[in-house]
LOVEX-871685 format. One record per residue (C-alpha): x, y, z. Coordinates in steps of 0.001 Angstrom, whole numbers, plus 500000, padded with zeros to 6 digits. Last residue first. Layout:
N
XYZ
...
***
This chain:
361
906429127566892646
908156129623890527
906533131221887504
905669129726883957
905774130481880772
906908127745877769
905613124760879874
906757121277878639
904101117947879545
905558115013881375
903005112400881000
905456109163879960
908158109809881579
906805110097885213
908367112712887371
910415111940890062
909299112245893822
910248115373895799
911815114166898880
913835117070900061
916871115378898955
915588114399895640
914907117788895134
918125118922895902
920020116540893341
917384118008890724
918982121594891271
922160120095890840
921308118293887524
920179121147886094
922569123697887232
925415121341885562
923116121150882421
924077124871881687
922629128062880473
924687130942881369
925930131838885082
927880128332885230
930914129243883046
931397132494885370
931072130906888642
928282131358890087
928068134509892506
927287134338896320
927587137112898707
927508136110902640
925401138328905052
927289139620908144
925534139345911559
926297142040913427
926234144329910462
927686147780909608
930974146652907913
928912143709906398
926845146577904126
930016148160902993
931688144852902048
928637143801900287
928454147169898834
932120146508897237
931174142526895937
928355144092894544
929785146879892694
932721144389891337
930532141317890366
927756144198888671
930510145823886567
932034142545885649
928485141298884077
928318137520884359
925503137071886977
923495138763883561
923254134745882783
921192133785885982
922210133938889147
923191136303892076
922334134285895787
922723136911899204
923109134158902162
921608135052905511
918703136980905197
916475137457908682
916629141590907920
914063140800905150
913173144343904552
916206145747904379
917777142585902461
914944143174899635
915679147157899596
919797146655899118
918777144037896509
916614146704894883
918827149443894880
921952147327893745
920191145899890573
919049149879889514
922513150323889878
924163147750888067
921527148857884776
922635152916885427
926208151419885301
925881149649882038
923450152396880897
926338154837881337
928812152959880506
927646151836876930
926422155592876461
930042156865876708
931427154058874835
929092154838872141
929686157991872356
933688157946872351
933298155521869005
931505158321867143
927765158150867100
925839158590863585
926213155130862134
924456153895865434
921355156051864401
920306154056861225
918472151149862936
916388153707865049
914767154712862142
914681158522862607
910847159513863483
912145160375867204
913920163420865247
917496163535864953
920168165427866283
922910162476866794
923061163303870451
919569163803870739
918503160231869287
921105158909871474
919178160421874567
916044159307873274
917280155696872727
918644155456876256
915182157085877757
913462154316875799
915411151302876537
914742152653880576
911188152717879985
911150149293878949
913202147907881977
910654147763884812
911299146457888167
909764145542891104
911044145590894573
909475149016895491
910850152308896210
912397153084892685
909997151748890156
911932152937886822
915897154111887590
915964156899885217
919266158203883024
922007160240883092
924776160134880706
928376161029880618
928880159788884185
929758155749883049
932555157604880728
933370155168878488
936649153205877601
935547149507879045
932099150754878328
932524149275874739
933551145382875909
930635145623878274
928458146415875930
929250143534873754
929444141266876474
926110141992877613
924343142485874164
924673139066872622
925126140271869777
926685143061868078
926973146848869027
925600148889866930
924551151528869547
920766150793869150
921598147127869008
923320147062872389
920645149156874112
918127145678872426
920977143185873698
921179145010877274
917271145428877971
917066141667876879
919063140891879792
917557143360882244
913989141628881587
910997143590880051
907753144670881375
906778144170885221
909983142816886351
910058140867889664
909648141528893558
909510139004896380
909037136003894527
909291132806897486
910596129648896999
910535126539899168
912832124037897417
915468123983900071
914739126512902663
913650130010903370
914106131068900157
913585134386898688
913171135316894815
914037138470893293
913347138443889817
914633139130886340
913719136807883235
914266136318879681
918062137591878970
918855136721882547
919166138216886094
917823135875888937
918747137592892335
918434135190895266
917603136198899137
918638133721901813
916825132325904206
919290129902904635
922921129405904207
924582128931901381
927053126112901005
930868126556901456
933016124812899386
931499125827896222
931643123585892840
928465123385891810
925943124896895261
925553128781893132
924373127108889679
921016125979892084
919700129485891629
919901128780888014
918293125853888081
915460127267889835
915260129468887410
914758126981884629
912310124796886645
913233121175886952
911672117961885632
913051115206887558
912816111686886152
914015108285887421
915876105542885053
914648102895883794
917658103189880841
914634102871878066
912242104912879318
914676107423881212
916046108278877842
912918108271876581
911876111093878790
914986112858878546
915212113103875142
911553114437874666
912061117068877527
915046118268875682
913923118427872301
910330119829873423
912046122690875509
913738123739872377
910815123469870468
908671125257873119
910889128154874229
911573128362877887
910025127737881022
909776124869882010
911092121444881500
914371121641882072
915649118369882356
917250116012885036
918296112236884620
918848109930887773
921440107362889399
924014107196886238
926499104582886341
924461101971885393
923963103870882235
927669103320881092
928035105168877819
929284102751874998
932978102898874551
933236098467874146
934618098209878157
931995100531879291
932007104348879154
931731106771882208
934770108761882007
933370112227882611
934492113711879587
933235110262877867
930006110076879643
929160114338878570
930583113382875000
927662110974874638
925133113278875835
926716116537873648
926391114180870497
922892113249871632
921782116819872186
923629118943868747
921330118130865671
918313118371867193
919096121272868970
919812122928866124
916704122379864979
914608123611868223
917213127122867666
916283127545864255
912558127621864931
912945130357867698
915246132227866694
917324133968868699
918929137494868493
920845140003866506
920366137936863356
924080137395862350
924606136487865845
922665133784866032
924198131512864324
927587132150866371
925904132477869597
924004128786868866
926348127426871829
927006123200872581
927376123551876734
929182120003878016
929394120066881602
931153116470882839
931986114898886427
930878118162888013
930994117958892150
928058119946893611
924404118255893984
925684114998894765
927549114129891699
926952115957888538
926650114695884576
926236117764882470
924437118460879283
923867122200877474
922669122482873907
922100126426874393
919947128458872597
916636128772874903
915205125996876862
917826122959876138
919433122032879524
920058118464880406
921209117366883604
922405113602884090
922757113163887808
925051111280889554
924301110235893555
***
């Protein structure tokens, strides 16, 4: 079965054509990093533009990268089985772009529906591409710029949140520690890229909500920005803009690290807490865009090891591949596929509404 994803809820003009759930035929991704950049972060109204201008090139070159075009290079819609979009949650004029391409698309090509939750999605990111599926219940990790949760499933589309963030998301907690130190956007590269010759020790700071399977990231932003506001001897009233002037390139690679590694292991804690208390857990799941982070693949991948060492029954570790932990249409389009295997009926076009906030269900 193909599947046309398309993914436009935050920044990213992102289609994909997938067949059954896993093998990518195409995976177009059209980035607004480069606008965005200038303005440390997204904007809202600039980003539903953009996507005007980028979705139906990115659909046409998604047939021709997967070579679906007919005899006179139109895209071959009898070809295509089903078309996926994000539909929820996300920013509303990107969402609307998407959604509203979609639904005539599937209009005039009589084609069925699926409107797919973001997160889902990026659960889903982990089936493209692997050889080995993974195996329920499992326990998924969704770390992003907008969201952080720990979700668990006991099958296919039956999702459970087990713990989530009670403030801000680990993603955004990494572009606003990023500005602080003058480090450009988006944050989790950036800081990354500066810890690489930091001292991860140099710093202490809290890990908010320890004990439970909630988090909280605002507190943390705070403690980073007091300690840099010490280090630079200057009173909380300091504009908080003006501080990264004031570090020399050791501190801010010392204070990179240290938050880097302070974020990994706050992540650690409450994964090691969610698989202690669901000792059922089969398949460990990391998605979502913060998937990326190298510190958090190789900490992970080492107390996985540990963890297995001790267990009977060893618990596989699942990350997307790197070009599928952002925003994609690949995830899309998978997480559709699965829904039309569990029998989820398609959406119709014509009453599809977009949902900026929303949970999983």
């Amino acid at each position: 079965m193909r599947i046309l994803g398309i993914e436009s809820s935050c920044d990213e003009t992102a289609v994909a054509i997938v067949e059954n759930g896993q093998t990518i035929l195409s995976n177009v991704v059209v980035s607004q990093i480069d606008i965005f950049a200038a303005y440390g972060g997204v904007i809202p109204e600039i980003a539903a533009r953009s996507h005007l201008e980028a979705i139906l090139p990115a659909i046409h070159q998604a047939f021709q990268e997967a070579n679906l075009k007919t005899d006179s290079n139109q895209d071959d819609w009898s070809k295509i089985d089903a078309i996926a979009v994000t539909h929820t949650p996300g920013l509303l004029g990107s969402l609307l772009v998407g959604t509203l391409t979609a639904r005539t698309l599937a209009i005039l090509q009589h084609k069925p529906l699926y409107a797919v939750h973001h997160l889902k999605s990026h659960i889903y990111a982990n089936w493209l591409q692997n050889q080995t599926e993974p195996n329920f219940p499992l326990i998924a990790l969704i770390i992003s710029g907008g969201h952080t949760q720990i979700v668990k499933m006991s099958a296919h589309q039956q999702f459970e949140i087990i713990g989530t963030t009670r403030d801000d998301a680990v993603g955004e907690c990494f572009d606003k520690i990023a500005k602080i130190l003058g480090l450009p956007y988006p944050g989790g590269p950036s800081i990354t890229k500066a810890a690489a010759t930091g001292n991860p020790n140099a710093y202490s700071f809290p890990h908010p909500m320890s004990g439970t399977l909630d988090f909280s990231f605002s507190g943390l932003k705070t403690a980073v920005l007091r300690e840099v506001q010490r280090a630079t001897n200057k009173p909380i009233s300091f504009p908080s803009s003006q501080l990264a002037a004031l570090l020399t390139d050791q501190q801010r690679a010392d204070f990179a690290a240290s938050f880097e590694q302070t974020a990994v292991d706050i992540l650690i804690e409450k994964i090691n807490l969610a698989l202690k208390q669901n000792p059922e857990t089969k398949s460990l799941i990391i998605a979502g865009g913060v998937s990326a982070n190298q510190r958090l693949r190789h900490d992970l991948n080492f107390y996985s090891e540990q963890q297995n060492s001790k267990l009977h029954n060893k618990i596989n570790l699942y990350f997307p591949e790197p070009r599928f932990s952002g925003d994609n249409g690949a995830m899309v389009a998978s997480a559709a596929y699965y829904e039309v295997e569990s029998q989820i009926p398609p959406t119709d076009p014509f009453t599809l509404n977009i949902i900026p906030r929303s949970i999983i269900q």
